[in-house]
C-alpha positions in Angstrom: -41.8 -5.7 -38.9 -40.1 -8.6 -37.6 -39.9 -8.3 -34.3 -44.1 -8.0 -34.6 -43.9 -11.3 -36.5 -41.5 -13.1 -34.1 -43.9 -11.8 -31.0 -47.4 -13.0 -33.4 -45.1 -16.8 -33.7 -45.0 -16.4 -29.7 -48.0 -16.2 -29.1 -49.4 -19.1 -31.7 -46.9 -21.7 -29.9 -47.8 -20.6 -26.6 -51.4 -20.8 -27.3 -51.2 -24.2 -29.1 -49.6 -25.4 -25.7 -52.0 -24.2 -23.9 -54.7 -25.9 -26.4 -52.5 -29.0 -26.6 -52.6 -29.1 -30.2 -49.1 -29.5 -29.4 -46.6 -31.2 -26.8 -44.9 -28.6 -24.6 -41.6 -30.3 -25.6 -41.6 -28.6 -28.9 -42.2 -25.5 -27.3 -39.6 -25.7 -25.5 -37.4 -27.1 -28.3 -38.1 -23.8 -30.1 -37.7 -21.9 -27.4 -34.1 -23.5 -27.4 -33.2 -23.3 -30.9 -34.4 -19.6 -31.0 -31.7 -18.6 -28.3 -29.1 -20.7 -30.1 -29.7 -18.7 -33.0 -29.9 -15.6 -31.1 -26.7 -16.4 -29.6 -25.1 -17.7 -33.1 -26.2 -14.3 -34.4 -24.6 -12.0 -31.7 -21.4 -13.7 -31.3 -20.8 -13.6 -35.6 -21.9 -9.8 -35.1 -18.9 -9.5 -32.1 -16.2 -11.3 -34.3 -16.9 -9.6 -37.4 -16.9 -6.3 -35.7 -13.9 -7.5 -33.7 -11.8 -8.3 -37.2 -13.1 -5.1 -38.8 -11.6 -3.2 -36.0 -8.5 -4.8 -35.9 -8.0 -4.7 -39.2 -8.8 -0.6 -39.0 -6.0 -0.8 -36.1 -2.8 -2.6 -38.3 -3.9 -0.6 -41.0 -4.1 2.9 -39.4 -7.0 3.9 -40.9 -5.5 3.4 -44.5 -7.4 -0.1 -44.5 -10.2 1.6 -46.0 -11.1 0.5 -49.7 -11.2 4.2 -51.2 -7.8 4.7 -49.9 -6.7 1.0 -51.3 -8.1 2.3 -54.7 -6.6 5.1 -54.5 -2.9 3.8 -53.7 -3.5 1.0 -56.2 -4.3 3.8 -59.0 -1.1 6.6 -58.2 1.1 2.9 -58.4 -1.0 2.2 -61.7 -0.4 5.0 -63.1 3.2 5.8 -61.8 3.8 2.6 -64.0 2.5 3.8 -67.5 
């Protein structure tokens, strides 16, 4: 749904250049700020993933929260 929606905003700008209801220097402003985003987007995805993985690694595969709960509740109750 919003891929059709980011095509539809496309085609609006590049018809309103073509019209000239607008200059082609916001067109191309957009077209910037769309890839910057793009580009913000991916490289957040990479170092999240990137953290996520490392964090997997140190932890070997105990980083995971049902095995964090369940340590924390055998010391809990190892306690009491």
């Amino acid at each position: 749904m919003y891929t059709i929606f980011s095509l539809l905003k496309w085609v609006v700008l590049i018809y309103l250049v073509k019209t000239g209801r607008i200059q082609e220097s916001t067109f191309l402003k957009w077209k910037k700020m769309t890839l910057t985003a793009v580009t913000m987007i991916v490289l957040h995805s990479t170092l999240v993933i990137h953290l996520v993985e490392g964090v997997d690694l140190q932890s070997n595969g105990t980083g995971d929260g049902y095995y964090l709960r369940e340590t924390f509740s055998a010391l809990h109750n190892k306690e009491a």
